[in-house]
N, C-alpha and C positions, 0 to 999 in steps of 0.2 A: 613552582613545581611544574614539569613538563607534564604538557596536556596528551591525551596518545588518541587517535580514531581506531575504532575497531569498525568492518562492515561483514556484514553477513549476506548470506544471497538468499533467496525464495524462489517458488515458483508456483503458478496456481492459473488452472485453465479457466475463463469466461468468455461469456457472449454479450455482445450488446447491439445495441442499436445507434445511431445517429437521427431521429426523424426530423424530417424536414430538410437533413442535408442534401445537397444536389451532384451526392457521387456515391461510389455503390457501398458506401458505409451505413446508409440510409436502411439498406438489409439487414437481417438478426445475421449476426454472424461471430465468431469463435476467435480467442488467438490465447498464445500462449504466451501467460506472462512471466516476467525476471524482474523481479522487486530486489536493488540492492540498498542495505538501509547502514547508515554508517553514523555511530554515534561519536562523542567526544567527551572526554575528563580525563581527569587527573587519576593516576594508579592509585590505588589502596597503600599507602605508606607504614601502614602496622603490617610490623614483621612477624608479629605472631600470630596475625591470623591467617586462614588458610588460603583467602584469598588475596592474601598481600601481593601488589605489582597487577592486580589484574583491575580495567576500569570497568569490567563489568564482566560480569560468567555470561560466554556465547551462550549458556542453555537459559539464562535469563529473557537474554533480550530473542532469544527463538521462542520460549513460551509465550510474550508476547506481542509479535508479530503475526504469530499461530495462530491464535486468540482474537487477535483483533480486526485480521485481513484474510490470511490463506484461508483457515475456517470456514470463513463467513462470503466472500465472494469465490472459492474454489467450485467450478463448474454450477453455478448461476446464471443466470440473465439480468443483466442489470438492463432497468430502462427509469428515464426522466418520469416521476410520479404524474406528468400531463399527459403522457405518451397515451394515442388513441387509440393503440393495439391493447390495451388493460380494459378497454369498454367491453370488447369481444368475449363470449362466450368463451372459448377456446385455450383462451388463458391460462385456466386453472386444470388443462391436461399438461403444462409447460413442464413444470416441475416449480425449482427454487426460480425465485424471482426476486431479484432487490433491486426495490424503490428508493431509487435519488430524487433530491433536489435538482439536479444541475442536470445539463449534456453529457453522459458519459463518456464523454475525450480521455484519452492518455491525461491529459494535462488537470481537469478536474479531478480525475481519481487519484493523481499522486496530490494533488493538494488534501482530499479528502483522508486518506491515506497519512499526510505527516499531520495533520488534527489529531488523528486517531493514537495515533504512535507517541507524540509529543506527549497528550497525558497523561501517558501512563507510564511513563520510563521514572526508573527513582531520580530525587531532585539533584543528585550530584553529577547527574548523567543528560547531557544535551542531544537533542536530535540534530544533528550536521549536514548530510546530507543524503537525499533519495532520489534512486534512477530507476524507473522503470521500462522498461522495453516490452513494448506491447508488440512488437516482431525482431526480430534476429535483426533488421540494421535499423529501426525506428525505437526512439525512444525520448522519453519526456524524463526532466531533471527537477531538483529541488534542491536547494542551497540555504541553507538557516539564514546565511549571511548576507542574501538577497531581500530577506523577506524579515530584518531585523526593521 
């Protein structure tokens, strides 16, 4: 049976930090992102049902991407849960804040990113591949087939 990729695009503003790096990422600071998420399978081969030929409803896999990413880091601040600036009073006039594990890199959040995606997609349906562009020419990738 031919396999088909479908990708959809997102978009969703945050801020973060780098601390302790030694360039001016190191600052709170904003970008806007372009989440492209491209899954893979096999069409629906019953023809009677409505959704035959399709490997999945784009409003599927938009609800959740929704759900599980724009939502939840759309104009936030993410910062590493050691990060020094969470000691500060000050904090908590920020607004939303979400606490990571990791360095908030391009590159940690699309890994954290296809974790999140991966479980919840139905099982006939693969996460493939994600790009994220955390500015208009920089951008970090993700490959199922890298990471099999």
């Amino acid at each position: 049976m031919p396999r088909i990729r479908l990708t959809k695009e997102f978009s969703f503003e945050m801020a973060h930090m780098l601390e302790g790096y030694d360039g001016p990422c190191k600052n709170v600071h904003g970008h806007s992102y372009r989440l492209f998420v491209t899954v893979i399978g096999e069409p629906n081969p019953d023809a009677s049902d409505p959704k035959y030929g399709m490997v999945m409803d784009f409003g599927q896999l938009k609800t959740i991407v929704k759900k599980l990413v724009v939502d939840r880091f759309d104009h936030v601040l993410m910062v590493k849960n050691d990060n020094q600036m969470l000691d500060h009073q000050f904090i908590h006039t920020i607004g939303k804040i979400e606490r990571v594990d990791y360095q908030p890199t391009c590159e940690n959040l699309l890994l954290h990113i296809a974790n999140l995606i991966s479980a919840e997609l139905p099982p006939e349906v693969k996460l493939y591949h994600l790009k994220l562009h955390e500015t208009a020419t920089s951008y970090a990738e993700w490959f199922a087939t890298d990471n099999e």
